[in-house]
KOLMI-86670 format. One record per atom (N, C-alpha, C, O, CB): x, y negated, z negated; residue in one letter; atom name. Coordinates in Angstrom, 1 decimal. Glycine has a CB too. Example, Ala and Ser with C-alpha at 12.3 -4.5 7.8 and 13.67 -1.06 7.14 Angstrom:
2
{r {13.2 5.7 -7.8} 'a' 'N'}
{r {12.3 4.5 -7.8} 'a' 'CA'}
{r {13.2 3.3 -7.8} 'a' 'C'}
{r {14.2 3.3 -8.5} 'a' 'O'}
{r {11.3 4.5 -9.0} 'a' 'CB'}
{r {12.8 2.2 -7.1} 's' 'N'}
{r {13.7 1.1 -7.1} 's' 'CA'}
{r {12.9 0.0 -7.9} 's' 'C'}
{r {13.4 -1.1 -8.0} 's' 'O'}
{r {14.1 0.6 -5.7} 's' 'CB'}
END
This chain:
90
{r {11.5 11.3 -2.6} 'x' 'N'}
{r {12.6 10.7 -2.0} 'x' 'CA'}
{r {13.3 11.7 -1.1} 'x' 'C'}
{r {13.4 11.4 0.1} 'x' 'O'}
{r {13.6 10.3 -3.1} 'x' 'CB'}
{r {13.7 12.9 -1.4} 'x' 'N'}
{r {13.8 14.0 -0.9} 'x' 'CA'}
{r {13.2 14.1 0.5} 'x' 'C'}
{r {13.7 13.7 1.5} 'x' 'O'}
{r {13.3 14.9 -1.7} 'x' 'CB'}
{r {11.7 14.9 0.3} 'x' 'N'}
{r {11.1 14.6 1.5} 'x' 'CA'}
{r {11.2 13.5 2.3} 'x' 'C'}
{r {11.5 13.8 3.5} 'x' 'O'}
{r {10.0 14.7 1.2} 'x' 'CB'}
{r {11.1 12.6 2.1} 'x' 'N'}
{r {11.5 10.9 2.9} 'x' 'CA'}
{r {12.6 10.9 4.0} 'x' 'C'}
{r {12.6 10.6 5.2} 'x' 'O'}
{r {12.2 9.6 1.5} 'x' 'CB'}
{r {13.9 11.4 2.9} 'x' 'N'}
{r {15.2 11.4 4.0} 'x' 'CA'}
{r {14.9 12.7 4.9} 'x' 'C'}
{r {15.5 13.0 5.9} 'x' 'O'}
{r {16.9 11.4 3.2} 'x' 'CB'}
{r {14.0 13.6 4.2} 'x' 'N'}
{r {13.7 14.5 5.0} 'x' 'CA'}
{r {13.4 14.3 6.5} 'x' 'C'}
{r {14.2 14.4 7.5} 'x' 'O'}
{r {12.8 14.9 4.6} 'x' 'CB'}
{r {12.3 14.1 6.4} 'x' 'N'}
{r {11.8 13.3 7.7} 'x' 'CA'}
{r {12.1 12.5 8.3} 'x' 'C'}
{r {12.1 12.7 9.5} 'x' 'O'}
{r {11.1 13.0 7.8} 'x' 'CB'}
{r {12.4 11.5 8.0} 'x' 'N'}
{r {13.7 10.4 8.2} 'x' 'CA'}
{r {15.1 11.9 9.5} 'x' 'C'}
{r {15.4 11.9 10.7} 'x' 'O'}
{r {14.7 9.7 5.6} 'x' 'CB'}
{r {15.2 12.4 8.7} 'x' 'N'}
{r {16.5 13.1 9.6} 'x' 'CA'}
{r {15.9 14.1 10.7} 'x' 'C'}
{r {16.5 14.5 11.7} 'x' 'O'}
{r {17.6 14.1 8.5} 'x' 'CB'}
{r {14.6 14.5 10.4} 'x' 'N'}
{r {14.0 14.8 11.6} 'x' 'CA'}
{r {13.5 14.1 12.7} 'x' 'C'}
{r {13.1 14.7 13.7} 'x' 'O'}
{r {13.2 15.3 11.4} 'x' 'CB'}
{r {13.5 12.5 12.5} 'x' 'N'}
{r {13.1 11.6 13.7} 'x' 'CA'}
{r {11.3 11.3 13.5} 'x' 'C'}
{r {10.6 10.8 14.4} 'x' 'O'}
{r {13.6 12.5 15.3} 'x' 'CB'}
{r {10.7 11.8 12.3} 'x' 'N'}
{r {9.2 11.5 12.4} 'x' 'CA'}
{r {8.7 10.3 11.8} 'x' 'C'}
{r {9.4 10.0 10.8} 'x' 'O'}
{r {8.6 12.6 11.8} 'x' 'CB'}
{r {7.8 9.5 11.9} 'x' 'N'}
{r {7.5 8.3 11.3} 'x' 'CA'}
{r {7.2 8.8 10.0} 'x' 'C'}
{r {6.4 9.7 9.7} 'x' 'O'}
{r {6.4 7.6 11.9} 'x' 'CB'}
{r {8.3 8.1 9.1} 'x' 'N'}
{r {7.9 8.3 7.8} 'x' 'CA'}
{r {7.9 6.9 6.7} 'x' 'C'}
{r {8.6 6.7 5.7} 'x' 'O'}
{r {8.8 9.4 7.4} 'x' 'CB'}
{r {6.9 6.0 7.6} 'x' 'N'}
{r {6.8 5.1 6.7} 'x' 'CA'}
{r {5.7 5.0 5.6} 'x' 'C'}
{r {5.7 4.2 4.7} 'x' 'O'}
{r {6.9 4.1 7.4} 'x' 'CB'}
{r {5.0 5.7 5.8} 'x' 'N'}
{r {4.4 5.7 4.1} 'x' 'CA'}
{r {4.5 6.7 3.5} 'x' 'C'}
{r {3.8 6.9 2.6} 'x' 'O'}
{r {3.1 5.5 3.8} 'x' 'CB'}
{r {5.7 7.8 3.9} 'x' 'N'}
{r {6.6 8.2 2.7} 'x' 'CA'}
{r {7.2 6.8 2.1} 'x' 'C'}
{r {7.0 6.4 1.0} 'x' 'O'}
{r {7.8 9.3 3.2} 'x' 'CB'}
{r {8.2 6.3 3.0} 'x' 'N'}
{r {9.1 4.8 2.8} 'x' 'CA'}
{r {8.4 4.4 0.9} 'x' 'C'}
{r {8.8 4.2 -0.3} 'x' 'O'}
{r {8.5 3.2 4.5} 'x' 'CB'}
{r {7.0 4.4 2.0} 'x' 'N'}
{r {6.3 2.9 1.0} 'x' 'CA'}
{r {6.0 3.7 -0.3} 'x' 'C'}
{r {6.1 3.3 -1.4} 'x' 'O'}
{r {4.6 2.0 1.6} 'x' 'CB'}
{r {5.5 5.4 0.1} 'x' 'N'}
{r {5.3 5.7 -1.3} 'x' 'CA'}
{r {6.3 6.1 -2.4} 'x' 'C'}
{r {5.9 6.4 -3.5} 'x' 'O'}
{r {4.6 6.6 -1.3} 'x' 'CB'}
{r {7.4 6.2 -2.1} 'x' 'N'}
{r {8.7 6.6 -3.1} 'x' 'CA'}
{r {9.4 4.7 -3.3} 'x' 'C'}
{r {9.7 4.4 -4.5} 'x' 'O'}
{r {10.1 8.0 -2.0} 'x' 'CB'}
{r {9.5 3.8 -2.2} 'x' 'N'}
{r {9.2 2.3 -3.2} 'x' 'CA'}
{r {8.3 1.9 -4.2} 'x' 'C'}
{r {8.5 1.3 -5.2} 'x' 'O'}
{r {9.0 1.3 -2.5} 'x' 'CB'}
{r {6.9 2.3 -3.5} 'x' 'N'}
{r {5.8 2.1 -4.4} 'x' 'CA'}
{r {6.3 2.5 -6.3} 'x' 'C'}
{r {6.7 1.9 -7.2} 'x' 'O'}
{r {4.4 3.3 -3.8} 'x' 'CB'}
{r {6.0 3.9 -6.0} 'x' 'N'}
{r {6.3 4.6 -7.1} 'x' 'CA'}
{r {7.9 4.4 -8.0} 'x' 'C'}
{r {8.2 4.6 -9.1} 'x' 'O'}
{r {6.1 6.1 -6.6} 'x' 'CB'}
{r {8.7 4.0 -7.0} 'x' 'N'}
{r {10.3 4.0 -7.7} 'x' 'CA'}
{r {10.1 2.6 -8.3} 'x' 'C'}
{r {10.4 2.3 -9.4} 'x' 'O'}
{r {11.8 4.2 -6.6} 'x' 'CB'}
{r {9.8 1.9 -7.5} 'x' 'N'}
{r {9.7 0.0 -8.0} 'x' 'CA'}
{r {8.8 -0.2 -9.5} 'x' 'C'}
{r {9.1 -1.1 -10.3} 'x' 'O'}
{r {8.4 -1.3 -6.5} 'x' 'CB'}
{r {8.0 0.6 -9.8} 'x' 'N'}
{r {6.6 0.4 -10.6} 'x' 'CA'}
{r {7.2 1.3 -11.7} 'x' 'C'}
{r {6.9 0.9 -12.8} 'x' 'O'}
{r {4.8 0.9 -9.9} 'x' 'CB'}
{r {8.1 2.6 -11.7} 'x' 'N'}
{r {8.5 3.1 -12.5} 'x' 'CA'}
{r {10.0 2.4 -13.1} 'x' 'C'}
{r {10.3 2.5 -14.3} 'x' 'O'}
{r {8.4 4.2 -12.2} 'x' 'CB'}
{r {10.7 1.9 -12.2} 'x' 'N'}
{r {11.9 0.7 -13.0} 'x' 'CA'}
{r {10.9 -0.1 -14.2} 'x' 'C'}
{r {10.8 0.0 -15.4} 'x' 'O'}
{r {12.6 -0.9 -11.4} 'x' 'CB'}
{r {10.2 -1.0 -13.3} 'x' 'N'}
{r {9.9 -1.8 -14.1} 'x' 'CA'}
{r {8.9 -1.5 -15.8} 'x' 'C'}
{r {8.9 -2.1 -16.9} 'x' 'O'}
{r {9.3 -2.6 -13.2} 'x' 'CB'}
{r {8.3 0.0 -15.5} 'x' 'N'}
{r {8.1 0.5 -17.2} 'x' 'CA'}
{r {9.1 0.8 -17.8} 'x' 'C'}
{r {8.9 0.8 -19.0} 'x' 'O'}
{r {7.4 1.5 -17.6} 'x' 'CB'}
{r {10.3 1.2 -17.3} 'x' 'N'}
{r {11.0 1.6 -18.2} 'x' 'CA'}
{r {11.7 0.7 -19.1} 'x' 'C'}
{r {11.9 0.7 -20.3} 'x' 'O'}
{r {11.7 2.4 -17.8} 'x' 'CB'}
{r {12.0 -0.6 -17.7} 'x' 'N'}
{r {13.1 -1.6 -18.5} 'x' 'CA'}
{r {12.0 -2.4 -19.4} 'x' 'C'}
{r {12.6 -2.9 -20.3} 'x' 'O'}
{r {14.2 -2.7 -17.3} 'x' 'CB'}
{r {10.5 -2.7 -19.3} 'x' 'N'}
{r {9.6 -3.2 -20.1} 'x' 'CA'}
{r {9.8 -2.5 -21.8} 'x' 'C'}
{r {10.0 -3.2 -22.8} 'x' 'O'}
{r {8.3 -2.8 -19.4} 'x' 'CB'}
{r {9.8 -0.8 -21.7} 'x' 'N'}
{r {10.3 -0.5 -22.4} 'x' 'CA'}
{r {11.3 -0.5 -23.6} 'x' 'C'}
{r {11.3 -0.4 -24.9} 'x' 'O'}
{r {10.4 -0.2 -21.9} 'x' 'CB'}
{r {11.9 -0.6 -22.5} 'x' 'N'}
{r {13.5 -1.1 -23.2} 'x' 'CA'}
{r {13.7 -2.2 -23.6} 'x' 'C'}
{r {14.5 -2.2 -24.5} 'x' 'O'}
{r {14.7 -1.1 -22.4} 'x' 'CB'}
{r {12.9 -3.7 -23.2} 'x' 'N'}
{r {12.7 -4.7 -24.0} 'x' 'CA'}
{r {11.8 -4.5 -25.2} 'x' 'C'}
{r {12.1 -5.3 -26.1} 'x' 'O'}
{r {12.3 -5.6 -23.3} 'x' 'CB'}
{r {10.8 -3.6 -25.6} 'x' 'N'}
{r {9.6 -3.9 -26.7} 'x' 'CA'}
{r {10.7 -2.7 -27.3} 'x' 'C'}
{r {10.2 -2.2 -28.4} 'x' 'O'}
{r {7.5 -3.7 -26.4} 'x' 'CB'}
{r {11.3 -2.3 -27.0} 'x' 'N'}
{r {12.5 -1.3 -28.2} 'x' 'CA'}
{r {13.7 -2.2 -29.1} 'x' 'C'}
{r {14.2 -2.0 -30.3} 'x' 'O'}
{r {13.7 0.0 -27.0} 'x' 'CB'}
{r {14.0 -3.2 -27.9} 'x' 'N'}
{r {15.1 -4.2 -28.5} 'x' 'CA'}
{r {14.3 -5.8 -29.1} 'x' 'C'}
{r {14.9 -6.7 -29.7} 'x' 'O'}
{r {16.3 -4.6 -27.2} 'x' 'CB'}
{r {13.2 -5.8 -28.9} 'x' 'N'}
{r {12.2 -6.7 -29.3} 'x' 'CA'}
{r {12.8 -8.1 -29.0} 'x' 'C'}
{r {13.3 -8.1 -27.9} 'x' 'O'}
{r {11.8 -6.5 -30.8} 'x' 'CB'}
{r {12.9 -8.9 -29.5} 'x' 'N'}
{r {13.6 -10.3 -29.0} 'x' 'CA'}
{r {14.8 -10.3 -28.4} 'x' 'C'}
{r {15.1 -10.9 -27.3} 'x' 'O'}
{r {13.9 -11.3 -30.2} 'x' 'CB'}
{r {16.0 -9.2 -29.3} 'x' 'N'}
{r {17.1 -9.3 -28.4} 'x' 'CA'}
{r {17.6 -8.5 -26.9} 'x' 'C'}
{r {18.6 -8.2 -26.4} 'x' 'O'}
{r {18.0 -9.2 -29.2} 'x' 'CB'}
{r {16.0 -8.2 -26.5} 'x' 'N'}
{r {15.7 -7.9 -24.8} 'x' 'CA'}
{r {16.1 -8.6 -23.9} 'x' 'C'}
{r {16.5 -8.4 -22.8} 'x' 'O'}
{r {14.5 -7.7 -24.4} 'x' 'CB'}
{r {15.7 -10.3 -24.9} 'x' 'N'}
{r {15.8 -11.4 -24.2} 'x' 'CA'}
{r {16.9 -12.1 -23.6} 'x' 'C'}
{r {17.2 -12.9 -22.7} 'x' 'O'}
{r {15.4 -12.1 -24.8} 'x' 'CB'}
{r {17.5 -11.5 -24.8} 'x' 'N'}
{r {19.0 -12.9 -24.7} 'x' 'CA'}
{r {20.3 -12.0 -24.0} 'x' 'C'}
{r {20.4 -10.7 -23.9} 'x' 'O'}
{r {19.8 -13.7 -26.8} 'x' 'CB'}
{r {21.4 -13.2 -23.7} 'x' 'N'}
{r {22.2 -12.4 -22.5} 'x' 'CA'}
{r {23.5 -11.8 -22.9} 'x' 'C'}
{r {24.5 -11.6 -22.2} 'x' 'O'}
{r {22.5 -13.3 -21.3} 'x' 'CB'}
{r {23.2 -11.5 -24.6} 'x' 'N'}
{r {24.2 -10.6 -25.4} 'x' 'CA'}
{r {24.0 -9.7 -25.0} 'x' 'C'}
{r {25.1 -9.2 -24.8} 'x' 'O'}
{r {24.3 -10.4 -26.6} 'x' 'CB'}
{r {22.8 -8.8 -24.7} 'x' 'N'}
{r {22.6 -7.8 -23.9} 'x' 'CA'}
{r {22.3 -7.8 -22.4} 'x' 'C'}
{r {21.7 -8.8 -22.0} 'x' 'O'}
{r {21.6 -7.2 -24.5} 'x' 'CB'}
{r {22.6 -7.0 -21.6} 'x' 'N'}
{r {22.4 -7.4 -20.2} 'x' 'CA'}
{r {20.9 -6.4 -19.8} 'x' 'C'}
{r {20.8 -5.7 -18.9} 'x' 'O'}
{r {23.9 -7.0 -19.0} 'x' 'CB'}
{r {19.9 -6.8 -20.9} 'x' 'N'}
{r {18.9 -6.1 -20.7} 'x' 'CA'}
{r {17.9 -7.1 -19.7} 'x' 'C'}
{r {17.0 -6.7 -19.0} 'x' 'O'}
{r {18.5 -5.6 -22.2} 'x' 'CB'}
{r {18.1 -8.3 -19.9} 'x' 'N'}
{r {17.4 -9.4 -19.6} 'x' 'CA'}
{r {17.8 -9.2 -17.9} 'x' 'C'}
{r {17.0 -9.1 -16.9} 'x' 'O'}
{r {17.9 -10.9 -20.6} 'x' 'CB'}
{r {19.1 -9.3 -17.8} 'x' 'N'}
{r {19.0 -9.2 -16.4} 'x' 'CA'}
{r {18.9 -8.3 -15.5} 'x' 'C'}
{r {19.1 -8.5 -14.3} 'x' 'O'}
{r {19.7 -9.6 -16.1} 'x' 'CB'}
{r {18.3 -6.3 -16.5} 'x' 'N'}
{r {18.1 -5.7 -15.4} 'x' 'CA'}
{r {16.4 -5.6 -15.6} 'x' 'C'}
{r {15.7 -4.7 -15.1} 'x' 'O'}
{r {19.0 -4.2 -15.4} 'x' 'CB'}
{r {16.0 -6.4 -16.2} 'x' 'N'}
{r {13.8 -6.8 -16.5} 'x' 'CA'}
{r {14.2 -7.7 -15.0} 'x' 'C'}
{r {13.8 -7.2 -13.9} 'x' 'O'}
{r {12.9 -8.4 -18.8} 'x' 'CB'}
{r {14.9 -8.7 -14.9} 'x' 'N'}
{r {15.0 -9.7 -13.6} 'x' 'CA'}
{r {15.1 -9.1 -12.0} 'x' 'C'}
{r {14.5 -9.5 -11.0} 'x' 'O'}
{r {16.4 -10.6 -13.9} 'x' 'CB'}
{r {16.0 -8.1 -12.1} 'x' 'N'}
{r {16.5 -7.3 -11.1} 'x' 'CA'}
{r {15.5 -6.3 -10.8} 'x' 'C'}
{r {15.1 -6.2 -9.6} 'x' 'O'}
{r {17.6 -6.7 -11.5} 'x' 'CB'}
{r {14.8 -5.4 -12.0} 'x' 'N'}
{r {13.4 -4.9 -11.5} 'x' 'CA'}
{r {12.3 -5.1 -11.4} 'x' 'C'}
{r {11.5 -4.3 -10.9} 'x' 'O'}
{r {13.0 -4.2 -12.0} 'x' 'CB'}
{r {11.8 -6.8 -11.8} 'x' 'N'}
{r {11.0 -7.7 -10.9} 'x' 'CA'}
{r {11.3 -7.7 -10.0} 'x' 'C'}
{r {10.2 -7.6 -9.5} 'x' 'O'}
{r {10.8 -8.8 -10.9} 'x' 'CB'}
{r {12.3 -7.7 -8.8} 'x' 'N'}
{r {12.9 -8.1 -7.7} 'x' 'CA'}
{r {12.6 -6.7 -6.6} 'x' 'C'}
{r {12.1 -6.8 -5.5} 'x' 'O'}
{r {14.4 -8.5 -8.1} 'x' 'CB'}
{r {13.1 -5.4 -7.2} 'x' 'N'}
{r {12.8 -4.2 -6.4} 'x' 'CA'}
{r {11.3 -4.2 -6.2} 'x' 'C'}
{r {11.0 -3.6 -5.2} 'x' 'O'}
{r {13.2 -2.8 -7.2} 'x' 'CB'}
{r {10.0 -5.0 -7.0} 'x' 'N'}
{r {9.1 -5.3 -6.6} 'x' 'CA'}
{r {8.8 -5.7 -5.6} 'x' 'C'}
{r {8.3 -5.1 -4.7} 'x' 'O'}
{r {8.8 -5.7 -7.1} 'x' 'CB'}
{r {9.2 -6.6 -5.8} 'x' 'N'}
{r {9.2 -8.2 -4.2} 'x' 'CA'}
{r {10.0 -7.3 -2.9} 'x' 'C'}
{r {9.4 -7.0 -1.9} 'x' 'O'}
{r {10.9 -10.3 -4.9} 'x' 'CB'}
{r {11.1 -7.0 -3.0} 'x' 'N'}
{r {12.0 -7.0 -1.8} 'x' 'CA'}
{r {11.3 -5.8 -1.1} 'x' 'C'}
{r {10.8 -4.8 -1.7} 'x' 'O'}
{r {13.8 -6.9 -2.1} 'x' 'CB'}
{r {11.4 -6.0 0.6} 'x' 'N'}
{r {10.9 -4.9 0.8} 'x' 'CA'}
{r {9.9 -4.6 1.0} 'x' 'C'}
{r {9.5 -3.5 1.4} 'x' 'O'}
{r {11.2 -4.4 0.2} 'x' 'CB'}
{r {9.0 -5.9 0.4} 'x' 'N'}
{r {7.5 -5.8 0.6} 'x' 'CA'}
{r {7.1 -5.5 -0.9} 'x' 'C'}
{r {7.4 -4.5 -1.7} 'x' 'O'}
{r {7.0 -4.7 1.7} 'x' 'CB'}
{r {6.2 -6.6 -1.0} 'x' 'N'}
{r {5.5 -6.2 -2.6} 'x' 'CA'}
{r {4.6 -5.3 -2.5} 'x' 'C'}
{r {4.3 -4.9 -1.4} 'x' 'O'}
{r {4.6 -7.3 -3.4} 'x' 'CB'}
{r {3.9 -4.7 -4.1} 'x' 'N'}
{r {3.8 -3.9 -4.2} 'x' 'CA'}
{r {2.2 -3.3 -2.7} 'x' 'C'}
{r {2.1 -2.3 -2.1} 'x' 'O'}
{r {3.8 -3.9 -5.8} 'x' 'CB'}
{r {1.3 -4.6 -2.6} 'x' 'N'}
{r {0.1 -4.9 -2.4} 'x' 'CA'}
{r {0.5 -4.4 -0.6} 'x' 'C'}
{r {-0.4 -3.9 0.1} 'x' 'O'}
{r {-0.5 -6.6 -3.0} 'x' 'CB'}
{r {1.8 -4.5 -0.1} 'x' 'N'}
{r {2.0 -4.7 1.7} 'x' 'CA'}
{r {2.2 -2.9 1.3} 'x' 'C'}
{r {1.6 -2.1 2.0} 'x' 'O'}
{r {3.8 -6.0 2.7} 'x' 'CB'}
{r {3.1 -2.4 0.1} 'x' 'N'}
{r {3.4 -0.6 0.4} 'x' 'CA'}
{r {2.0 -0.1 0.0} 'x' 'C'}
{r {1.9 1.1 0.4} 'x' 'O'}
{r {4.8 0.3 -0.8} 'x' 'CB'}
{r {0.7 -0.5 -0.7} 'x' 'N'}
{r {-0.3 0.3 -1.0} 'x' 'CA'}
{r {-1.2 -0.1 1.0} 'x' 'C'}
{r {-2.0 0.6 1.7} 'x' 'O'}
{r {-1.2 -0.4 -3.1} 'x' 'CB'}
{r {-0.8 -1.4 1.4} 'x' 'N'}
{r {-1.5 -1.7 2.0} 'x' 'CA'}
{r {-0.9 -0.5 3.5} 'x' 'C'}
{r {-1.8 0.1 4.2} 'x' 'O'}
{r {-1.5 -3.2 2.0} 'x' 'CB'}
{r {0.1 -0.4 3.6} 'x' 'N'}
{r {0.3 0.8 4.6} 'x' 'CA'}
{r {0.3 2.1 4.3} 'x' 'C'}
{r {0.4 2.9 5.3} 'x' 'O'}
{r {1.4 0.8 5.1} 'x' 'CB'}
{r {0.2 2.8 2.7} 'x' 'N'}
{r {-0.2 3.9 2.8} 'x' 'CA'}
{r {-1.8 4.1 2.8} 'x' 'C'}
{r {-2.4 5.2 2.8} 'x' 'O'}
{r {0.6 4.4 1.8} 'x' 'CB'}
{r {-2.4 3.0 2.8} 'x' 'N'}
{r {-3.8 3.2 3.0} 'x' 'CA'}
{r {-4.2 3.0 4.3} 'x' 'C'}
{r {-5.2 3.6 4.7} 'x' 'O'}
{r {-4.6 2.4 2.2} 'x' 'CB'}
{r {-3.3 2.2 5.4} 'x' 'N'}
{r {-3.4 2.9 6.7} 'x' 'CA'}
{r {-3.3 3.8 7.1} 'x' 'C'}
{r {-4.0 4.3 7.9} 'x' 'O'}
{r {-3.1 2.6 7.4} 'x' 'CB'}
{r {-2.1 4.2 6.6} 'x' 'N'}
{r {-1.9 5.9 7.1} 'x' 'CA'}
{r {-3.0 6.6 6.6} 'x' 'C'}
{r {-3.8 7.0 7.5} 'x' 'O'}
{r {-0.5 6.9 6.4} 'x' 'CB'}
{r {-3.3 6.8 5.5} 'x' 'N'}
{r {-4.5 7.5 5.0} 'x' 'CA'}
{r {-5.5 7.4 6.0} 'x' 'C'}
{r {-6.0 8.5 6.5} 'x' 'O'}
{r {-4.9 6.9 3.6} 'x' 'CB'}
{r {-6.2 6.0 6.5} 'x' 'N'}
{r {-7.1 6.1 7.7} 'x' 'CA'}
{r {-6.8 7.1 8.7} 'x' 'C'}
{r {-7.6 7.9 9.0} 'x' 'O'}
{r {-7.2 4.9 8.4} 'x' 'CB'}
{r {-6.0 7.0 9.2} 'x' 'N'}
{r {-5.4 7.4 10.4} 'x' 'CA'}
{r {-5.0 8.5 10.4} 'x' 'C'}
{r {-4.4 8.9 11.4} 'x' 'O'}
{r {-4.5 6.8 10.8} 'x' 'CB'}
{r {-5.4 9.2 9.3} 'x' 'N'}
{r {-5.0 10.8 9.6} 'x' 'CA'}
{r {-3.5 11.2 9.0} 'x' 'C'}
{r {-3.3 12.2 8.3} 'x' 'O'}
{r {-5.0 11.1 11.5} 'x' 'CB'}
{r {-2.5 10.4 9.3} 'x' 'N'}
{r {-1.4 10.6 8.8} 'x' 'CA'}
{r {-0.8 11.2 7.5} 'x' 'C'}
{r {0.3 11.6 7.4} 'x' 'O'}
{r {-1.0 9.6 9.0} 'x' 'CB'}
{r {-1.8 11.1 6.5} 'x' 'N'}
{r {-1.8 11.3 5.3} 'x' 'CA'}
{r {-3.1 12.0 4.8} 'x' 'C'}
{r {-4.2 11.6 4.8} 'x' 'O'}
{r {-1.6 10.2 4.7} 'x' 'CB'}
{r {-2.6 13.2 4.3} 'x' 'N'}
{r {-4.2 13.9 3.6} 'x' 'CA'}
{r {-3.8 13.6 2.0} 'x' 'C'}
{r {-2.6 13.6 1.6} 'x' 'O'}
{r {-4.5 16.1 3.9} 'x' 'CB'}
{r {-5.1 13.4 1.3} 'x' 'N'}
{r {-4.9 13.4 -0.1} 'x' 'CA'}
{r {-4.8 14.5 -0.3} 'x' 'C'}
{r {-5.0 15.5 0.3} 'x' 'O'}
{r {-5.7 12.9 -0.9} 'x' 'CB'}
{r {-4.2 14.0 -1.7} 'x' 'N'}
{r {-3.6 15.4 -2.0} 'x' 'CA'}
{r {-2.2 16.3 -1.6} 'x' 'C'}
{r {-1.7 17.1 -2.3} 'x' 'O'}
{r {-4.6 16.3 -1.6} 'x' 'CB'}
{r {-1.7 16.0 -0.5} 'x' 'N'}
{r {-0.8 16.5 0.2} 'x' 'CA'}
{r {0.7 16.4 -0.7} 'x' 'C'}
{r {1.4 17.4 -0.6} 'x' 'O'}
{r {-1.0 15.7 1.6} 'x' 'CB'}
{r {1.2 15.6 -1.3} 'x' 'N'}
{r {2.3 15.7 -2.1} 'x' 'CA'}
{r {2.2 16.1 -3.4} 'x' 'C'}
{r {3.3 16.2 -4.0} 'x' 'O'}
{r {2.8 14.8 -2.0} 'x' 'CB'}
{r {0.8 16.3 -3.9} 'x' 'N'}
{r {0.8 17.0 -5.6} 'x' 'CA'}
{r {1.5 18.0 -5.8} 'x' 'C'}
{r {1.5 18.5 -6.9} 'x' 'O'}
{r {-0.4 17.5 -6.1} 'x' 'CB'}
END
């Protein structure tokens, strides 16, 4: 994320940084609040807890913004294109 606004404030195309810190931030919401429902087991569900509506909300960081399949699909253009070496953020 860091790096991202990084470049972002230097003026360089940094859209599949963009897509790889959504990629990775969207897909890690949603294990955790998965999580957090198979910890509360049924009452994950119901809306005594407002656990139900942040499982709903982190489906959504999925979707918005482009699902997951459009951010893998531009960091694998960049990757063609030189823009991206593997390995390069380990």
């Amino acid at each position: 994320m860091l790096n991202t606004a990084f470049t972002l404030d230097q003026g360089e195309d940094n859209r599949h940084l963009a897509s790889m810190a959504k990629l990775f931030g969207a897909n890690m919401g949603n294990r955790v609040i998965d999580r957090v429902i198979q910890i509360h087991s049924g009452m994950g569900y119901t809306k005594e807890l407002s656990i139900e509506r942040w499982y709903r909300e982190a489906r959504l960081w999925r979707i918005y913004d482009g699902t997951d399949e459009i951010q893998r699909l531009i960091i694998a253009r960049n990757l063609i294109k030189g823009h991206v070496k593997l390995g390069q953020f380990l």
